[in-house]
Every structure is written in structure tokens, then in C-alpha cells.
C-alpha positions as CSV (number, residue, x, y, z in Angstrom):
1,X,7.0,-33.7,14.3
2,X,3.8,-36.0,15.1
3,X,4.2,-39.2,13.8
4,X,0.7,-40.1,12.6
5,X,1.2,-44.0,13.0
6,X,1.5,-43.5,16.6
7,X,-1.6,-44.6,18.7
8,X,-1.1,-42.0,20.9
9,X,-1.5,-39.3,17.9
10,X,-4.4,-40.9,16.6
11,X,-5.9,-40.5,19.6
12,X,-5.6,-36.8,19.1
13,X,-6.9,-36.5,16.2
14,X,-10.1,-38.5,17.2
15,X,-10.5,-36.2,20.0
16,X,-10.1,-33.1,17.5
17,X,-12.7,-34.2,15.1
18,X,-15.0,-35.0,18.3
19,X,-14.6,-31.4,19.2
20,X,-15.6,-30.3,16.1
21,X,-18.1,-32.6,15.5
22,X,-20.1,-31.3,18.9
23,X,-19.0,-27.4,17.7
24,X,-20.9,-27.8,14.6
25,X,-24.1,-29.8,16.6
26,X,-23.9,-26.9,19.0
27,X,-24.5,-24.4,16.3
28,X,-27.2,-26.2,14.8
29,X,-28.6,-26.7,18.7
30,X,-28.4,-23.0,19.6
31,X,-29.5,-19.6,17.8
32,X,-26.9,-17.6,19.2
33,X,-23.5,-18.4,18.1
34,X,-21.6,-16.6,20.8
35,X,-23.7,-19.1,22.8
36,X,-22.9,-22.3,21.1
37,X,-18.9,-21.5,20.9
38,X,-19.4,-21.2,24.7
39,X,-20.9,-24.7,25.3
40,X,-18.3,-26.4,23.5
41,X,-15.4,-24.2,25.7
42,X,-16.9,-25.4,28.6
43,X,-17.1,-28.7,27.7
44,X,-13.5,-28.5,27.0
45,X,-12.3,-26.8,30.0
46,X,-14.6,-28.8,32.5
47,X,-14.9,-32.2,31.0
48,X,-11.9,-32.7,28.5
49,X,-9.3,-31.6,30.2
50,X,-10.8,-32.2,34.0
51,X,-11.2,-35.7,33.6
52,X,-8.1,-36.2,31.1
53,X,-5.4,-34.3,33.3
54,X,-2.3,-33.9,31.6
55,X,0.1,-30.4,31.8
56,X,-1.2,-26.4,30.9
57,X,1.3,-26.8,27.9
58,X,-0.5,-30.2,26.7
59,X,-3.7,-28.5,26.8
60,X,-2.7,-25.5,25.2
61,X,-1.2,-27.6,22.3
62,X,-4.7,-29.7,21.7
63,X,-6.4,-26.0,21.2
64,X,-3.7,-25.2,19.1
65,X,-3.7,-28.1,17.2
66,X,-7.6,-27.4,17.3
67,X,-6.8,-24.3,15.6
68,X,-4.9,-25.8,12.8
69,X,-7.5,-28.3,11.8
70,X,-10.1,-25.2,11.7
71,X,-7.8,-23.5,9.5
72,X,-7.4,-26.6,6.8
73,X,-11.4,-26.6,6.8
74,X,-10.9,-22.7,6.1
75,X,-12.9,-22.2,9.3
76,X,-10.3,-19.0,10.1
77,X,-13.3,-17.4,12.1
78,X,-13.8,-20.4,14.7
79,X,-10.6,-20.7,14.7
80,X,-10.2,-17.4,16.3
81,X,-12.3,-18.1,18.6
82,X,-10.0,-20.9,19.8
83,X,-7.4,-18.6,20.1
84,X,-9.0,-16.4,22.3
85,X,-9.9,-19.6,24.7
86,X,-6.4,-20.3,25.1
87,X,-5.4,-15.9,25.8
88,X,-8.1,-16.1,28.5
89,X,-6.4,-19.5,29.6
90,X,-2.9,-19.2,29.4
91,X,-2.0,-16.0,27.8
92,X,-2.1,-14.3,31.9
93,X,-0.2,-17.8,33.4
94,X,2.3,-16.5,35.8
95,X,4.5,-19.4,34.6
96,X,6.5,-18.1,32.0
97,X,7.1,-21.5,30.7
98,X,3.3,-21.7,30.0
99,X,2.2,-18.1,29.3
100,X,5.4,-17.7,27.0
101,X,4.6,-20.6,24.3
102,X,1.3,-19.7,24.6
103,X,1.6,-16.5,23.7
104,X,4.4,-16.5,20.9
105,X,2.2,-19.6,18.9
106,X,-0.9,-17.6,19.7
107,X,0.5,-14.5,17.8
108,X,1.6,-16.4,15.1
109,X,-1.2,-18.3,14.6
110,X,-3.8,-15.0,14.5
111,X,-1.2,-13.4,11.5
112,X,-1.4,-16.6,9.4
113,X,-5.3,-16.5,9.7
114,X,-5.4,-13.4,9.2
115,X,-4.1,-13.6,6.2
116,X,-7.0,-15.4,4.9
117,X,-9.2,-12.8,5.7
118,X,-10.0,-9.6,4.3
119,X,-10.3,-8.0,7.5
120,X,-7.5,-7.9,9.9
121,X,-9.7,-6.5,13.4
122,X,-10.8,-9.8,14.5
123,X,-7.2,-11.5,14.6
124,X,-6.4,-8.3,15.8
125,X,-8.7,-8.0,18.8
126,X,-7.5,-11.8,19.7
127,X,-3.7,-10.5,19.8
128,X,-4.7,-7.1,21.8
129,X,-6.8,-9.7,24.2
130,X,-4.2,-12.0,24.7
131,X,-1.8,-8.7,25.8
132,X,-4.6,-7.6,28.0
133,X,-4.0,-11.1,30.1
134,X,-0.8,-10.1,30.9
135,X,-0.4,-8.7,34.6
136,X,1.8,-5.5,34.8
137,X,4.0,-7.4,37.1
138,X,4.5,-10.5,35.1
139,X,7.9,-12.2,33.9
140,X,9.9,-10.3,31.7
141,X,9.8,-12.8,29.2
142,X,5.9,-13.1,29.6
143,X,6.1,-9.2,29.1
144,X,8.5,-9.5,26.1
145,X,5.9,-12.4,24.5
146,X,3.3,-9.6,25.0
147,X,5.0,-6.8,23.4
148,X,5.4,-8.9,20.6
149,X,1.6,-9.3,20.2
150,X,0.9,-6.5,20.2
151,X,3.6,-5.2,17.3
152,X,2.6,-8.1,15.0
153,X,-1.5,-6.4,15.9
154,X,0.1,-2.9,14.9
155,X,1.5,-4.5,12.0
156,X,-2.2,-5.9,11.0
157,X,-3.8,-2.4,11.3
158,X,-1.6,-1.0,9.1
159,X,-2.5,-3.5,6.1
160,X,-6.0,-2.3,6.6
161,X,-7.4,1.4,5.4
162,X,-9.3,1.3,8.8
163,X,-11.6,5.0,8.1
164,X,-11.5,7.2,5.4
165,X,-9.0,10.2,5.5
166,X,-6.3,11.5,8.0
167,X,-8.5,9.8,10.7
168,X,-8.1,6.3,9.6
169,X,-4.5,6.9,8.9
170,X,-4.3,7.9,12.4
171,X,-6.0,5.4,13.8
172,X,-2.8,3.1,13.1
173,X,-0.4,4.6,15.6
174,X,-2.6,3.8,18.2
175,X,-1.4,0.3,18.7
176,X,2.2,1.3,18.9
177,X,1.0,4.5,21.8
178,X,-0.7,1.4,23.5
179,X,3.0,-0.6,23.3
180,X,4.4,2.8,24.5
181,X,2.4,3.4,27.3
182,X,2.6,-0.1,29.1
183,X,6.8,-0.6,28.7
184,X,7.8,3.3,28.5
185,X,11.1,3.4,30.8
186,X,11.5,-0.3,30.8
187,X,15.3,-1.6,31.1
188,X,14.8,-4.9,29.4
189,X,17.0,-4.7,26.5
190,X,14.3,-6.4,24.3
191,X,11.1,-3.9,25.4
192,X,13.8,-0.5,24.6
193,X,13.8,-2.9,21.4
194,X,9.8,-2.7,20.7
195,X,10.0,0.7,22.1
196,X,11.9,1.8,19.2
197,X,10.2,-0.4,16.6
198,X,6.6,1.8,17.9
199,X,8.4,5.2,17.4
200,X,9.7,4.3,14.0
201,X,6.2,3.4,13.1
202,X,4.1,6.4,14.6
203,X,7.4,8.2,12.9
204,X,6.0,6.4,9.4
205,X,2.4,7.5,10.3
206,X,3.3,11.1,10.6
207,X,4.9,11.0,7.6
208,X,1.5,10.0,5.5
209,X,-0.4,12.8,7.3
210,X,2.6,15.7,6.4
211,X,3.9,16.0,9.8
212,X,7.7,15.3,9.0
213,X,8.9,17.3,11.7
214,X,7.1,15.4,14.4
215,X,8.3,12.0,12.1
216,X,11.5,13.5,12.8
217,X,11.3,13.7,16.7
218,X,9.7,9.9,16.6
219,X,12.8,9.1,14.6
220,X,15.0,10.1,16.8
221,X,13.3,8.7,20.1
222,X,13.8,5.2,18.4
223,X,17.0,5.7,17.8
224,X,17.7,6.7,21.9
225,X,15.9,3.7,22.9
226,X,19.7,2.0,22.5
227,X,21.4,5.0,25.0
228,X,22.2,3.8,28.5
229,X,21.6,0.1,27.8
230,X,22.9,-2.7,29.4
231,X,23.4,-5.5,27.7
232,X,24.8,-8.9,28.9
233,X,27.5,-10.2,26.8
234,X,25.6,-13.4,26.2
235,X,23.1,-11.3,24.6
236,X,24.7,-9.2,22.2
237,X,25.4,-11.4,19.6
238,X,21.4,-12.4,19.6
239,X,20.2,-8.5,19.6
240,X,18.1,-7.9,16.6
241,X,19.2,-3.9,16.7
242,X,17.2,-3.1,13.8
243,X,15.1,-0.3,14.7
244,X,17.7,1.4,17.1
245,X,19.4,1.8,13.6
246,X,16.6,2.2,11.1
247,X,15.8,5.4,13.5
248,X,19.4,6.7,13.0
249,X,18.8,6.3,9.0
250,X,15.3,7.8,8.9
251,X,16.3,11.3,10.1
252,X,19.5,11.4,7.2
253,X,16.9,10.1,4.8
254,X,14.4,12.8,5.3
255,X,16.7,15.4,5.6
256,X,17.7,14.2,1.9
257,X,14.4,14.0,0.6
258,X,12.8,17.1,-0.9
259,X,9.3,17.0,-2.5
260,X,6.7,19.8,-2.7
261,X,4.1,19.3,0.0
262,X,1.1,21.3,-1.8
263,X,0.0,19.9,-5.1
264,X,0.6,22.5,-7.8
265,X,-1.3,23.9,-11.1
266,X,-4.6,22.9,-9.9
267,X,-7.6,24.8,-10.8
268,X,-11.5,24.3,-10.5
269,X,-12.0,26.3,-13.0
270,X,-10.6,24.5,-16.0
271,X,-12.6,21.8,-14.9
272,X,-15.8,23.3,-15.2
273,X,-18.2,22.8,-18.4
274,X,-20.9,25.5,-19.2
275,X,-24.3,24.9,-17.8
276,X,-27.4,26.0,-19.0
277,X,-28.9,27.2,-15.7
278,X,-27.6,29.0,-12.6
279,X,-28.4,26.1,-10.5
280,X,-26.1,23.4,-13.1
281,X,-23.5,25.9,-13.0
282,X,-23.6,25.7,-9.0
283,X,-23.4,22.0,-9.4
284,X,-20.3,22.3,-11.9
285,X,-18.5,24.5,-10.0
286,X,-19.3,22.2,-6.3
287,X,-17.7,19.2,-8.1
288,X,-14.8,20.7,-10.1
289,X,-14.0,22.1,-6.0
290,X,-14.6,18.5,-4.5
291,X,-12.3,17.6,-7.8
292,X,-9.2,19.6,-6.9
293,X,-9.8,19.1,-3.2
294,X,-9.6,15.0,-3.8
295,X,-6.3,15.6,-5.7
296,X,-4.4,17.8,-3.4
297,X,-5.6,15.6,-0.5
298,X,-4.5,12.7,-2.8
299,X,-0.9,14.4,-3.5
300,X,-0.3,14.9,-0.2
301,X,-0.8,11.6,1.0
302,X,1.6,10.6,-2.1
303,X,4.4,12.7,-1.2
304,X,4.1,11.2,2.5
305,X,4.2,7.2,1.0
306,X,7.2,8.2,-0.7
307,X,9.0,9.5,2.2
308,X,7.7,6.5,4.0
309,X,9.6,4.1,1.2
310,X,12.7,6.2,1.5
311,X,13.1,6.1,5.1
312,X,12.1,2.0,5.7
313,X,14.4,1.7,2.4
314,X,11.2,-0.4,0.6
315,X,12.8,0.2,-3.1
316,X,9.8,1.8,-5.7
317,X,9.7,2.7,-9.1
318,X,9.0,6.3,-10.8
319,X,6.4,6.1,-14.0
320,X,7.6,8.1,-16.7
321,X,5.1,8.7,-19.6
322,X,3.2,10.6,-22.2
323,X,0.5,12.8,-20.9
324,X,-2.6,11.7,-22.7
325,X,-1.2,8.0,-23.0
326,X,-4.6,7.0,-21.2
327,X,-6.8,10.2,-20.9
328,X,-7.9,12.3,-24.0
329,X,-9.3,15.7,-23.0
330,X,-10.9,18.3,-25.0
331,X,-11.4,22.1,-24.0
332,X,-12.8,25.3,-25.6
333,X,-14.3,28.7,-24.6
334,X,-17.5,28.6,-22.9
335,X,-20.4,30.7,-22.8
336,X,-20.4,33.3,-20.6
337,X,-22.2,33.6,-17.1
338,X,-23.1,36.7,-14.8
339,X,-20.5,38.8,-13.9
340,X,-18.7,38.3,-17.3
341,X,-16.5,35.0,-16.1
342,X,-15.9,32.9,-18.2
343,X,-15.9,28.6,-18.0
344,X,-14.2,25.9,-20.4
345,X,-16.0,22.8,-22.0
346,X,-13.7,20.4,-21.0
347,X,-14.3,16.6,-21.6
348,X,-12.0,13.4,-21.5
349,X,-12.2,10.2,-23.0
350,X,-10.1,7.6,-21.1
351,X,-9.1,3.9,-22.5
352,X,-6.5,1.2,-21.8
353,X,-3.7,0.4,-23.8
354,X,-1.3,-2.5,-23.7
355,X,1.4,-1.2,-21.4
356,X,-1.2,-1.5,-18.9
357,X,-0.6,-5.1,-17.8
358,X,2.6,-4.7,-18.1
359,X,2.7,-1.9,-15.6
360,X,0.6,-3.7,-13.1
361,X,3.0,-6.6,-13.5
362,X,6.1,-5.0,-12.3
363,X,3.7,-3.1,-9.3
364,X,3.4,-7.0,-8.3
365,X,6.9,-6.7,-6.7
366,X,7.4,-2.5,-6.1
367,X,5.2,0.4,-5.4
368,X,5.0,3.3,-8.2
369,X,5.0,6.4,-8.0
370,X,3.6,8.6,-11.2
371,X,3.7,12.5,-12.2
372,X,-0.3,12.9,-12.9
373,X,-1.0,15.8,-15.2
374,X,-3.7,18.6,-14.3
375,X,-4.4,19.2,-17.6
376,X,-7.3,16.2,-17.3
377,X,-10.7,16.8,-16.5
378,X,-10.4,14.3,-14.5
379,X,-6.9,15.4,-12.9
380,X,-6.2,11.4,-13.6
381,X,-7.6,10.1,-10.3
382,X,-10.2,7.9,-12.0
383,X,-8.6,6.9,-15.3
384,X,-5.9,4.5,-13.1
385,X,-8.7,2.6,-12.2
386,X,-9.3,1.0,-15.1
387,X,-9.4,-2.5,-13.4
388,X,-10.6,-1.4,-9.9
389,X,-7.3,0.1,-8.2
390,X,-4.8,2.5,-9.4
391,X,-1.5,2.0,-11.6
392,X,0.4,4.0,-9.5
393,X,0.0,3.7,-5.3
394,X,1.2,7.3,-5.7
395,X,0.5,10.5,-7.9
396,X,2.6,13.8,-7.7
397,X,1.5,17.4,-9.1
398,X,4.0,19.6,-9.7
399,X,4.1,23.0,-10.9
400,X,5.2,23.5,-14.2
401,X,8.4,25.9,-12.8
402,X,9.5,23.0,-10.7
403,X,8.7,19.7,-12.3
404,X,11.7,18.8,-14.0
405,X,14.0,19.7,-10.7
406,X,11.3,17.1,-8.9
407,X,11.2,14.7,-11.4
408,X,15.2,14.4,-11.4
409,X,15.3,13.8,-7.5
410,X,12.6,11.0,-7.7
411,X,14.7,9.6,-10.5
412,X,17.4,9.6,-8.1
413,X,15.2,7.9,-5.1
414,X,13.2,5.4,-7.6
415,X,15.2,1.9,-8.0
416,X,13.6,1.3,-10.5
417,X,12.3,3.7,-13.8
418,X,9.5,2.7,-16.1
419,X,9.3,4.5,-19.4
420,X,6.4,4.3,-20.9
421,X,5.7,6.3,-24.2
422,X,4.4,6.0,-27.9
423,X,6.2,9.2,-29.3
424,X,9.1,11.7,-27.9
425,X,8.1,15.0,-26.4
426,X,10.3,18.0,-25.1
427,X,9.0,16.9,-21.5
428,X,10.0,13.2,-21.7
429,X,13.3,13.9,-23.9
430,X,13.9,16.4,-20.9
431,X,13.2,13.5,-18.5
432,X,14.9,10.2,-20.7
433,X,18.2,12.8,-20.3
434,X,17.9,12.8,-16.9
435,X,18.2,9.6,-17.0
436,X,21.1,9.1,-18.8
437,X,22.8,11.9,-16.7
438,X,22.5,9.5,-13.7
439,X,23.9,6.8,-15.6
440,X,20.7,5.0,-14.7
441,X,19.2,4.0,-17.6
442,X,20.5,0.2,-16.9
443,X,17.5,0.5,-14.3
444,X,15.4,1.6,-16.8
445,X,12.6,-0.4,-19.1
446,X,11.0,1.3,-22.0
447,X,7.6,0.6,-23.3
448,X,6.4,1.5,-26.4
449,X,3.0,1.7,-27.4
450,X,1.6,2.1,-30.4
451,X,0.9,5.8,-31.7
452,X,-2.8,6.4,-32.4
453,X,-3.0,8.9,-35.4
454,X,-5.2,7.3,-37.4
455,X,-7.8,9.7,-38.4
456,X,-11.0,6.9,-39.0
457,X,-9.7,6.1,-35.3
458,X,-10.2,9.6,-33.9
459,X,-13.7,10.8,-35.6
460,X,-15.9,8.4,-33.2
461,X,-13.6,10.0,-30.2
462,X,-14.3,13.4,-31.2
463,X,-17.7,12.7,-31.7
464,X,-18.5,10.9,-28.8
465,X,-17.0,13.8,-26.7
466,X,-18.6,16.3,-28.9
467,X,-21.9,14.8,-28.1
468,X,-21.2,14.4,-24.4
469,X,-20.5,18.2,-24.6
470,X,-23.3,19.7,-26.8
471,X,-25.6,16.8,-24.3
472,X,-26.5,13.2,-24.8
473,X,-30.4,14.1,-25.3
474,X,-29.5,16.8,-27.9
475,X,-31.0,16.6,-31.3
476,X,-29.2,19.3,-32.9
477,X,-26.8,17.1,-35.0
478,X,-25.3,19.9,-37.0
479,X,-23.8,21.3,-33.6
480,X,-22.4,18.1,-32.4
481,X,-20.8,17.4,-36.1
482,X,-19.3,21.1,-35.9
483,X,-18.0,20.3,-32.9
484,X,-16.4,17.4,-33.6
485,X,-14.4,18.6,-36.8
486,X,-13.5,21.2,-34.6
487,X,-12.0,18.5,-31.9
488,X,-10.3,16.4,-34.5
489,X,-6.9,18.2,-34.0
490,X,-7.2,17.6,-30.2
491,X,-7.9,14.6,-29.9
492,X,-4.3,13.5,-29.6
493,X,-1.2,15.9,-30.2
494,X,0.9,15.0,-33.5
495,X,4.2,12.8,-32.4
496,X,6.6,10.9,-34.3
497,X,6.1,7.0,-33.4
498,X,8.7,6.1,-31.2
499,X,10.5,2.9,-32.3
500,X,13.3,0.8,-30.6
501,X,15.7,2.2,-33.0
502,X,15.0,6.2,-32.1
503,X,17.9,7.9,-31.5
504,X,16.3,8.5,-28.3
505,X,16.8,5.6,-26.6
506,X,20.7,5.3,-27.4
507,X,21.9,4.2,-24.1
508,X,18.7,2.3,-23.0
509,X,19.4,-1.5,-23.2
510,X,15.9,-2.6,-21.7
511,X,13.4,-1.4,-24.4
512,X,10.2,-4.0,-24.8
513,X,8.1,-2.8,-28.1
514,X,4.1,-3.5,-27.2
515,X,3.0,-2.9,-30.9
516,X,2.8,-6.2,-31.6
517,X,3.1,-8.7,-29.3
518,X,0.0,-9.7,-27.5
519,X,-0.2,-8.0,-23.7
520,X,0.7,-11.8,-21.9
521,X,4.0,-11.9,-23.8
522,X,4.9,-8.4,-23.2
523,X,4.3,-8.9,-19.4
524,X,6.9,-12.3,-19.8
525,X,9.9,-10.1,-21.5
526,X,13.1,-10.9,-20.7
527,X,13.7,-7.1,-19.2
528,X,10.6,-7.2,-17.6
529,X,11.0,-10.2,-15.9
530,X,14.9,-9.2,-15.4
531,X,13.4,-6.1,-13.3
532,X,10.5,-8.4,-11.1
533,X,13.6,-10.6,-10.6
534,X,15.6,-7.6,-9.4
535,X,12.8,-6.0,-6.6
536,X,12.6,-10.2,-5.4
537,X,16.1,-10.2,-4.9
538,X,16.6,-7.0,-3.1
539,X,13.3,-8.1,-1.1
540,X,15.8,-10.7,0.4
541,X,18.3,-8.6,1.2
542,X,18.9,-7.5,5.0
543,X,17.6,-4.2,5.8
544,X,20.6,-2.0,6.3
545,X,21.6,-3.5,2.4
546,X,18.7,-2.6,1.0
547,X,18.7,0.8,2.9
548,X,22.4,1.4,2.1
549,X,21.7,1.5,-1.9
550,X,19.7,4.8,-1.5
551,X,21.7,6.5,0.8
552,X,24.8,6.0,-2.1
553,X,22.7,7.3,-4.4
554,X,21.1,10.4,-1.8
555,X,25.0,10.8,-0.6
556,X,23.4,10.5,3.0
């Protein structure tokens, strides 16, 4: 610990605020930035520390202490490029008692600036940089140092969405191939470790894209990164053998886990709206396509991030809810086209209601997982964004044979169940039962909204989405009237107003009524907060804890 009333240290910090003070003349000296950032290295490498001495460690520590100041200024870009001064410097040292310090602060100072950053690839390209120093032939612990730079790099990409589609998802394996290919067949106890740890993670990747059988094999090479090792007694007890393990549990896992990998019940066509022209109908029927083909891709990709929970054993919670709690959609017989086909008007109205922030608080601590409903125009995928991202990280469609047996097994996976409801339906009595059956419903909090049946609430709906229908520049007023007496009674479907007392909810202890209380308080309930309080404690838990409450529940 610096003791700041020592001459010495002030020293130091003169010196620190010097070098900034001739980085920031520098950049007003030179256009080019790139340019300016290289004066002031030079200055350090050939003045500084030529004419001050002192060890490669002491140096390295004055850029790293360089680093921090830039980071209290919230400078995290410059101070980036101080880290990469010090890979090309030390990070290739043969000395593993420079290279090795070097490169363990260096990595842990590019994650802690990058997490001020929106975008990981610069602190990124610093760690892959400061890998690249390192000779093929270097100390094992210099190697070991290395490998770690680039997982915690790996570990960056995979915060980011890097490109759109399977492509960017793919794009974050390639770190862990790059770990792969430079200590493949290594013997060092601690590389077989990283070896493993960049299986398990291409293993994870596969899973996102649908590819569990080649998740499988990537499982299964992590877990035989532990055969024929050698380890030194005085080791052992220091062996972190996490990923040689979580390999071993990822294959049981998947075997256990059984969701449809095709999206189910939807259809373009129920989407469409009748169009005046050839050429509108053209357009109705490209987007309704585009739609569908956004949903399945979107299901998909949701069945793969729940596999990927189950198998790092990151607990989540299931989202249990009226259809139309947030979407109101409307639908009658269209006109006719050539060739006798028929289309639907189909319109939806989407709102927010209080459960909302109540939702979004619990998806603070755990990712959520929702059946969406195809009967929305919309098929749901923009009515979650009410506030720029979605409720749910991920959205199922089933098929209306099959729903209830999926439903029950993600009951069974979720740690957590949020019930979220203003009045009972077959489907969610069906799915509270469930429940109950599991003897889960102490893991369960119920949220009930208000029931909106108030006719002098639902005429401006119905006419607003009668007049989106008939067309916004229509003047024929009688049509768009007719039409709205005619949408009245779908609107919203007739329910009894669920109530803390229903007969329902015998059995549920954790019920939180948002009819009255204002959103802020219903976010602070004691059940609510019980539940946050519940995902931060198992958060703390050792891996093979939290992993070990699923598999009693999965019987794996």
C-alpha cells in the first residue's frame, strides 16, 4: 500500500501528472493522435526511464500506475493505450518474473476499463496483443499468464453482440479456437485447465446456434482435458478443476433438457391485412414472411440461451401470464384477392401496465424466459420493448398440442416462476396446477393487475384500431364506427378479476396485488425483494452448488 506522505511516493505522483501534462500538450501539438500518444511513449522509454534507471518491474508499475490515474480522470481510452506500451514492453520478457506481473495486472486492468465502455474490442485487442508478445517457447508460467489473457478477451466478446445473426454469434468462439490452437497437447496442468474452459465455451456457442450435438462433443473434450494428467501433490490442493467438471455436468444436463427446436403455430398469413392493390398486398405478404421468419430465428436462439443457463447452471425464471396482458389484437375476414384466397384484418394495440417494472426488477438479478403467443400481429417481438429492450431475454413458441408438456418441463428448469395475471384462464389454471404439482409454488410470486373491462375504457381502443384498419386518411366515418361496435367484444376476452383471495392461488404464499399500489412500491414488496434476495444469494454460491440444485430437480 503507497503511503502518500512518503517523499519518495510524491515523487511519483509528480512524475505521473508530468506525463500527462505533456500527453495532453502533445495532442494539442499534433493532428494525429496516433502520433501524439507516440511522442509521449518515446519520451518515456528513451528519456524517463533511460536516464532514471531503476528495474523492468519499477517501470512497468509507473505505467501501471499511469493507467490508474487515466482511469480516475475517466480517460479509459488513453489508458489503453498505456497498456498496450507496457504488452509491447514487457508482455514478451523472457523473465518470467517480469513478463508474468506484467501480464496478469495487464489483463486485469483492460477488463476493469472495459467495463466503462460500451464497447469491449479495444480492451480486447490490448489483451490479444499482449498474448501475441509471447514467444512459443516462453516459460510456462509466462505461457499460463497468456492463456489467461486471452480467456478473460473471450470472455469480453461474449458480453458484446459483435454482428448481427448466427455470424456474430459465431464470431465468439473464435477467441477460445485461437486459445486452442497455440496450447493444444500441452502437459501443463494449468493450460489442459484453459483447454477445457475454451471447449465448454465454443460448447455454449454451439448451443445458441442449435448445434447441440457438436455442444455435446465440445462438452465432452473439456471434460478429457483432466485424463492422463499429472499433477504434483503440491498442486492439487490449488487446482481450480472447474471446467474439467462443468464439462462432465453439461452433457447429463442436455441429455435432460428437452425443448422443441422449431417455433410452432406460426403463420404469415394471419398476419396479413387486406390491401387495396396487388402491389400493397405484395408488400403485406413480404413483411408478414420477414415477421414469422424474425420469430422462428428469434425462438431458436431462445431455446439455445436456455440450454446455455441449464448447462453453466446460471439459475432463470419462467414468465407465466395472460395472453393479451400487453398486446390487444383484432381480426376479421378480409376481402378476397385473385385466386379466391382469402386474408385477415388483423391489428394490435400494445400498452404497459404496472407489472412491468416489477418484471424488469427481478430480470435485474435472473434472465427470463416467456411463452409468446402467435396469436399477435405482432407475434410479441415488439410489444417487450416497451422501454428499449425486451421483458424476457427469451421467447418460446410452442404448438398448441405440446405447450402444456413444455411449459411443465421449464417449470421444472426455471428457479424461479413469475405469475403474472389479471383473471384465471383454462391455460394458466392448467399452468398455476403445474405448479402446485411440483410443490413449487414457494418459488413462485404472483402479480395481479388490474382487469380492464371497462366499456368507456375499450371504445377509444376499438376505435383507434378500427381506424388504423379501415386507414388513417379515410373519411368514411360510418365504416370506421361499424367497425368499431363490431370490435368491442374483442377488445379484451371476458375474465373474472383475479384477487388475492381466489381460490386459485390456495397454496401460493407470495402473491403481490398491483391494483393499487403505485409501480415503485410494488417493485419494493417484501416477496419481490425476498426473490432478488434469493438469485443474489445463489449468485454467491460455488458453481457445482448452484449447478447441483437443477440436477435434483432434472434427476441428472
Amino acid at each position: 500500500m503507497e503511503d502518500l506522505s512518503d517523499p519518495s511516493w510524491a515523487q511519483v505522483h509528480e512524475g505521473i501528472e508530468a506525463v500527462i501534462g505533456r500527453w495532453d500538450d502533445a495532442l494539442a501539438r499534433v493532428p494525429d493522435e496516433t502520433a501524439a500518444q507516440r511522442t509521449v511513449r518515446d519520451y518515456l522509454v528513451d528519456h524517463v526511464f533511460a536516464q532514471g534507471g531503476g528495474s523492468p518491474q519499477e517501470r512497468a508499475e509507473f505505467l501501471f500506475l499511469i493507467v490508474q490515474r487515466l482511469a480516475q480522470l475517466e480517460r479509459a481510452g488513453d489508458g489503453l493505450t498505456v497498456l498496450e506500451w507496457i504488452a509491447e514492453l514487457y508482455a514478451g520478457h523472457a523473465d518470467p518474473d517480469v513478463a508474468v506481473p506484467a501480464l496478469l495486472a495487464l489483463t486485469d486492468a483492460a477488463v476493469a476499463l472495459a467495463a466503462h465502455d460500451k464497447d469491449p474490442g479495444p480492451a480486447v485487442a490490448v489483451l490479444n496483443r499482449a498474448a501475441d508478445q509471447v514467444a512459443p517457447q516462453a516459460h510456462v508460467t509466462i505461457q499460463r499468464a497468456a492463456s489467461r489473457a486471452l480467456a478473460h478477451g473471450a470472455l469480453l466478446m461474449g458480453t458484446t453482440g459483435g454482428a448481427d445473426g448466427d455470424r456474430g454469434i459465431r464470431q465468439q468462439a473464435e477467441p477460445w479456437r485461437v486459445i486452442l490452437g497455440r496450447w493444444s497437447g500441452s502437459g501443463d496442468v494449468i493450460l489442459r485447465w484453459r483447454l477445457a474452459q475454451a471447449h465448454f465455451h465454443i460448447g455454449l456457442v454451439h448451443l445458441l446456434l442449435g448445434e447441440d450435438a457438436s455442444a455435446d462433443d465440445r462438452f465432452a473434450s473439456a471434460a478429457a482435458q483432466w485424463h492422463g494428467l499429472a499433477v504434483a501433490p503440491g498442486v492439487t490442493g490449488e487446482l481450480d478443476t472447474e471446467y474439467f467438471a462443468r464439462g462432465r455436468y453439461a452433457r447429463r444436463v442436455l441429455r435432460a433438457v428437452e425443448l422443441p427446436g422449431h417455433a410452432a403455430n406460426l403463420s404469415a398469413e394471419l398476419l396479413m391485412r387486406p390491401a387495396a392493390d396487388r402491389w400493397e398486398r405484395g408488400r403485406e405478404r413480404h413483411q408478414a414472411k420477414e415477421l414469422v421468419r424474425a420469430a422462428q430465428h428469434r425462438h431458436r436462439r431462445s431455446v439455445g440461451e436456455v440450454k446455455t443457463w441449464c448447462c453453466c447452471g446460471q439459475p432463470f425464471a419462467l414468465l407465466l401470464r395472460n395472453f393479451g396482458l400487453l398486446e390487444w389484437t383484432v381480426r376479421r375476414p378480409g376481402a378476397g384477392c385473385a385466386g379466391g384466397q382469402g386474408f385477415h384484418q388483423a391489428q394490435t394495440f400494445t400498452y404497459q401496465r404496472r407489472g412491468d417494472h416489477v418484471v424488469r426488477e427481478l430480470g435485474r438479478e435472473v434472465p427470463i424466459v416467456q411463452v409468446a403467443t402467435s396469436e399477435s400481429t405482432g407475434l410479441e417481438l415488439d410489444s417487450w420493448r416497451l422501454h428499449g429492450e425486451s421483458l424476457a431475454q427469451a421467447q418460446l413458441y410452442l404448438s398448441n398440442d405440446s405447450w402444456f408438456e413444455t411449459v411443465t418441463h421449464l417449470i421444472t428448469l426455471a428457479e424461479t416462476i413469475i405469475i403474472w395475471a389479471e383473471g384465471m384462464t383454462p391455460a394458466l389454471a392448467q399452468e398455476m396446477a403445474a405448479v402446485r404439482a411440483q410443490g413449487r409454488t414457494q418459488d413462485a410470486v404472483v402479480l395481479i393487475e388490474k382487469l380492464d373491462d371497462d366499456p368507456a375504457q375499450r371504445a377509444p381502443i376499438a376505435f383507434a384500431l378500427a381506424q388504423q384498419i379501415v386507414g388513417e386518411d379515410s373519411d368514411d366515418h360510418d365504416a370506421v364506427r361499424s367497425l368499431a361496435d363490431d370490435l368491442m367484444t374483442q377488445v379484451r376476452t371476458t375474465r373474472e378479476q383475479l384477487t388475492p383471495e381466489s381460490p386459485a392461488l390456495d397454496g401460493f404464499p407470495h402473491v403481490v396485488d398491483l391494483r393499487q399500489a403505485p409501480e415503485s412500491d410494488s417493485a419494493r414488496h417484501p416477496a419481490v425483494l425476498a426473490r432478488r434476495r434469493h438469485h443474489q444469494e445463489l449468485g454467491e454460491l460455488a458453481w457445482d452448488e448452484r449447478m447441483a440444485r437443477l440436477s435434483s430437480r432434472l434427476g441428472a
